[in-house]
C-alpha positions in Angstrom: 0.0 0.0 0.0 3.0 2.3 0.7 4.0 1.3 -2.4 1.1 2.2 -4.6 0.4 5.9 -2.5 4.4 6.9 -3.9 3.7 5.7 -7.0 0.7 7.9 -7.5 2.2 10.9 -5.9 4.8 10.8 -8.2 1.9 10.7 -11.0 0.2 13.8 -9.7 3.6 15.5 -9.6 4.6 15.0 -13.0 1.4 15.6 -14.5 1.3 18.5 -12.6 5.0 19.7 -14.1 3.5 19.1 -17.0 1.2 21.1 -17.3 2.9 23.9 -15.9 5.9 23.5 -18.8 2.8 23.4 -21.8 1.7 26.7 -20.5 1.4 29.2 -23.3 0.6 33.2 -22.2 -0.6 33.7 -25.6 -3.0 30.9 -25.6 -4.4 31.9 -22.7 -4.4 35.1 -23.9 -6.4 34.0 -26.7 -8.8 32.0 -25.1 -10.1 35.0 -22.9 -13.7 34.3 -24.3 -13.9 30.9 -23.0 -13.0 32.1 -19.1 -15.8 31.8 -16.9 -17.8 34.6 -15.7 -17.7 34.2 -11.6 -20.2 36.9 -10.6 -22.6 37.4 -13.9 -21.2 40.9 -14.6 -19.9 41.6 -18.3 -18.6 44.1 -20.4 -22.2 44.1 -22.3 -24.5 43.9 -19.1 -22.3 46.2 -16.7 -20.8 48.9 -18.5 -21.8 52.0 -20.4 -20.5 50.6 -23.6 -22.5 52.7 -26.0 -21.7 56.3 -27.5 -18.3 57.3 -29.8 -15.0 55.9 -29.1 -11.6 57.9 -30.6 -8.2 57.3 -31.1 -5.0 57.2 -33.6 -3.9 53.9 -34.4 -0.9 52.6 -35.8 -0.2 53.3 -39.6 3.0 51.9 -41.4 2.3 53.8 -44.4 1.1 57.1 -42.8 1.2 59.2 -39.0 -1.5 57.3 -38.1 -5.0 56.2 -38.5 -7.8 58.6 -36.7 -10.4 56.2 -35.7 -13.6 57.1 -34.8 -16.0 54.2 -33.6 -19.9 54.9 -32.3 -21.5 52.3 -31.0 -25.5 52.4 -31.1 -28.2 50.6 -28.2 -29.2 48.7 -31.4 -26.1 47.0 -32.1 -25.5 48.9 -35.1 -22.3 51.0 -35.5 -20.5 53.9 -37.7 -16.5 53.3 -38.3 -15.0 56.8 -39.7 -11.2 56.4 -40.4 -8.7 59.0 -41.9 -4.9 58.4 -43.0 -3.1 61.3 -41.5 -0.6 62.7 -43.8 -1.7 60.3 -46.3 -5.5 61.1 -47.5 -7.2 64.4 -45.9 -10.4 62.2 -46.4 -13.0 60.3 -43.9 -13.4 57.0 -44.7 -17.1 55.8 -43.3 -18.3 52.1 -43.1 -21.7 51.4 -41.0 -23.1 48.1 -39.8 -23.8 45.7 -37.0 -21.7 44.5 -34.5 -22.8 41.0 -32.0 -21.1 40.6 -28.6 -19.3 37.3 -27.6 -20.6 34.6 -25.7 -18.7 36.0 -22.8 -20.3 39.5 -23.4 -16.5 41.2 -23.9 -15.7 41.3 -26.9 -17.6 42.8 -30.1 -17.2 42.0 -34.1 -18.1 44.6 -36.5 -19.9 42.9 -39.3 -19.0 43.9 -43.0 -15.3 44.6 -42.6 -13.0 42.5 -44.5 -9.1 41.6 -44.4 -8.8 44.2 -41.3 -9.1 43.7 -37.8 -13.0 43.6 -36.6 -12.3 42.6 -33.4 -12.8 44.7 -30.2 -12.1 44.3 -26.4 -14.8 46.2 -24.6 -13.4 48.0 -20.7 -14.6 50.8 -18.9 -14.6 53.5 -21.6 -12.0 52.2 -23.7 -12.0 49.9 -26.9 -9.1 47.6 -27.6 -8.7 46.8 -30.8 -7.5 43.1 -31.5 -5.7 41.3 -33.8 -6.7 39.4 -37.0 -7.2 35.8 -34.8 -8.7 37.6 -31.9 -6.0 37.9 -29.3 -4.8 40.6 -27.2 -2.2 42.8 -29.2 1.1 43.1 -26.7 4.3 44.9 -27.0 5.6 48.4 -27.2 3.0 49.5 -29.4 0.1 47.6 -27.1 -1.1 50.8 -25.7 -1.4 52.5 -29.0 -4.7 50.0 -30.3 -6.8 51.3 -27.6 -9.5 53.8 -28.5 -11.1 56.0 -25.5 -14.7 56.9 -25.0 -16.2 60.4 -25.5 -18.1 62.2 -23.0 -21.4 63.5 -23.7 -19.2 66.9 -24.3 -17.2 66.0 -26.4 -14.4 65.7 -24.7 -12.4 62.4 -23.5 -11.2 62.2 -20.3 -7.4 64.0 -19.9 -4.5 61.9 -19.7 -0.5 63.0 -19.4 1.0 62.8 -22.7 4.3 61.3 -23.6 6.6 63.5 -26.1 6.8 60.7 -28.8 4.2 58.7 -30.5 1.7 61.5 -29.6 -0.6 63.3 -32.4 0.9 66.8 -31.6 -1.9 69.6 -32.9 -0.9 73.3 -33.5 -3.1 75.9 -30.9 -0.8 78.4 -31.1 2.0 80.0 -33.0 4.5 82.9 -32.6 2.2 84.1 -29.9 -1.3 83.7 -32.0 -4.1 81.2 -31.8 -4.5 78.7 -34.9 -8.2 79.0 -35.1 -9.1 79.2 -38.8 -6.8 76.0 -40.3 -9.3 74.0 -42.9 -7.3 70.7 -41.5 -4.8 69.9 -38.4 -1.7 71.0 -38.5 0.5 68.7 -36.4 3.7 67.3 -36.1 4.3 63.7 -34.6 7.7 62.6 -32.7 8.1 59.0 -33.7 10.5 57.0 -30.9 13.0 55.6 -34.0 14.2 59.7 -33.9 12.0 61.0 -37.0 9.4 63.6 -37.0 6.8 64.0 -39.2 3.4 66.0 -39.7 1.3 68.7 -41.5 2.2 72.4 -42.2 -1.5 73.2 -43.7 -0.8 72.3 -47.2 2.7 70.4 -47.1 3.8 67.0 -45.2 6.9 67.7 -43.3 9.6 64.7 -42.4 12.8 65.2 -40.7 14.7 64.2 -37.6 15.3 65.5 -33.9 17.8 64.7 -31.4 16.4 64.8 -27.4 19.5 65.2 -25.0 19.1 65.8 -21.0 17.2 69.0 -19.8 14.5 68.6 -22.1 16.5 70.2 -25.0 14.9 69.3 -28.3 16.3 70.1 -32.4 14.9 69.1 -35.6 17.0 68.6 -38.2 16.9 67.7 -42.2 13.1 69.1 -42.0 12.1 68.5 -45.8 8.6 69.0 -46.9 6.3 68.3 -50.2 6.2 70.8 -52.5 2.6 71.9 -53.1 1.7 75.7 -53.4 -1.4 76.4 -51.8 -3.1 80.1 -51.0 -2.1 80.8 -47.5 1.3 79.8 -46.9 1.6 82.1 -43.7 1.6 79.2 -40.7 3.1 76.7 -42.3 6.4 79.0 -43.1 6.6 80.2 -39.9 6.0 76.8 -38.5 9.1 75.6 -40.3 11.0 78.6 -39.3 10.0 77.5 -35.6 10.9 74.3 -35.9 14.7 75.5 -37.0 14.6 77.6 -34.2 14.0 75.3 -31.3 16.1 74.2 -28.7 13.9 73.1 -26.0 10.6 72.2 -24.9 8.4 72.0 -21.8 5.8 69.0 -21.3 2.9 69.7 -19.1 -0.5 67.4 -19.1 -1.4 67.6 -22.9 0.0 70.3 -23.7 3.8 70.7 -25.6 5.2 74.3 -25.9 8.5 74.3 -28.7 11.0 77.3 -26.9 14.3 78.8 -27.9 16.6 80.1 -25.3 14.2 82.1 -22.9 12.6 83.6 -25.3 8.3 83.8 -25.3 7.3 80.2 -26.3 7.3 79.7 -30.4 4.8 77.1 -30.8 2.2 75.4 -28.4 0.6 71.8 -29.1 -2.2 69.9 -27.9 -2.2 66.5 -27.4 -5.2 64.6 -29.4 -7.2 61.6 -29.1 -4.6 60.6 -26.5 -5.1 57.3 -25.4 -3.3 55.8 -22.2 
C-alpha cells in the first residue's frame, strides 16, 4: 500500500510539471472568451458601452489612423477612419456589430481583411488582432480607443513626447483658429518627425539630449503651393529655431533660449 500511495504521488507531480511546462501566455491570452464569468457581470450587461469611441492607431504607411467608432443601443455602429498625412479624407463604413458569448468582446460585421475585433473596458476599446487575441508589445497601448463624454471631450490623460498626435493651438504668440485641417507634427521613438504644415507634409529628424533640450533637423517637406502659406512658413521657421521644450499634461510648448514660447501643441485623441 505504501507502495502504490508513492507511485501515484509521483503521477500527480509529474502531471502537474506538466502542465505547468505546456503553459502558453498567448494561448491563454487567446482563449479570454472561454474564461468563466464568476459573478454574472460583463462588459455588455455592466458597462456603459454605447456612444463614440476615438483614437489614432498605428499606420505603417502614414502618422497614423484617426479612428472614430460609435456604437449604437441597437447593435448597429458607424466606423469613420482617416490616413493622416496620407489622404485628408473620412473613410465611413456602418453596420452591425454582436457581442461574444462571454459579453466582452464585439465584431463589427462587413469589414474584410482588417481587424474587426474589439475588447470592450470601462470607456475604452481595444482593438485586436486578425485571430482575436490581445495585441502586446511596445505599441500595445497604442490599439486602444477612448470613449467620449457626452461633451465632447475624452477624459485627460498625461502625454508622452513621442508617439503622440501633436496639434498646432498656437504659434508665434497667436491662436491657430481658422486652419481647414490639423496642423500637427508627430515625434516617432526611432528619432524622426513627421506632420502637417497646412498644405505640405513635413519629415525630418530630432535629437532629445538631457534637460528637455529638443532640435529638428533635415526638415524637408512636399512641395505643393497652396493660397495661405503664412503658418506653415513660420512653423518651419520654428521648428529651426527650437532648442527646447516643456511638457505639461497635454500640452507641448516648442522654446528657444528664454525667449516667449514659439509654438504650443495639444495632445489629441490621446489614449493611455
Amino acid at each position: 500500500m505504501k507502495t502504490n500511495t508513492i507511485a501515484l504521488s509521483v503521477s500527480l507531480l509529474l502531471i502537474g510539471t506538466l502542465s505547468i511546462s505546456n503553459f502558453n501566455p498567448m494561448t491563454a491570452t487567446s482563449a479570454q472568451e472561454n474564461a468563466p464569468i464568476i459573478d454574472g457581470s460583463t462588459s455588455e450587461n455592466a458597462l456603459d458601452w454605447n456612444g463614440e469611441y476615438l483614437g489614432i492607431l498605428p499606420c505603417g504607411s502614414c502618422a497614423g489612423i484617426k479612428t472614430e467608432i460609435l456604437l449604437n443601443p441597437d447593435l448597429t455602429y458607424r466606423l469613420r477612419r482617416q490616413y493622416l498625412g496620407k489622404n485628408e479624407n473620412f473613410f465611413e463604413t456602418t453596420g452591425n456589430f454582436t457581442w461574444n458569448t462571454q459579453g466582452n468582446i464585439i465584431t463589427l460585421e462587413g469589414l474584410e481583411n482588417e481587424p474587426t475585433r474589439y475588447l470592450v473596458g470601462e470607456n475604452r476599446l481595444f482593438q485586436l488582432d486578425m485571430e482575436g487575441n490581445i495585441i502586446v508589445g511596445d505599441l500595445a497601448d497604442k490599439y486602444i480607443l477612448g470613449k467620449v463624454s457626452e461633451t465632447g471631450e475624452m477624459a485627460k490623460n498625461n502625454a508622452t513626447l513621442t508617439e503622440t498626435y501633436w496639434k498646432l493651438t498656437e504659434l508665434n504668440g497667436k491662436k491657430i483658429e481658422d486652419a481647414p485641417r490639423d496642423i500637427y507634427i508627430m515625434l516617432k521613438d526611432n528619432q524622426r518627425v513627421q506632420g502637417f504644415g497646412g498644405c505640405n507634409n513635413l519629415i525630418g529628424s530630432y535629437e532629445l539630449k538631457e534637460g528637455n533640450r529638443l532640435n529638428f533637423v533635415q526638415i524637408a517637406s512636399t512641395q505643393m503651393a497652396c493660397e495661405d502659406m503664412e503658418k506653415e512658413s513660420g512653423l518651419f521657421q520654428v521648428l529651426r529655431m527650437v532648442d527646447n521644450y516643456n511638457l505639461t499634461g497635454n500640452t507641448l510648448i516648442l522654446n528657444r533660449a528664454r525667449m516667449a514660447p514659439l509654438a504650443v501643441f495639444e495632445a489629441v485623441y490621446l489614449v493611455k
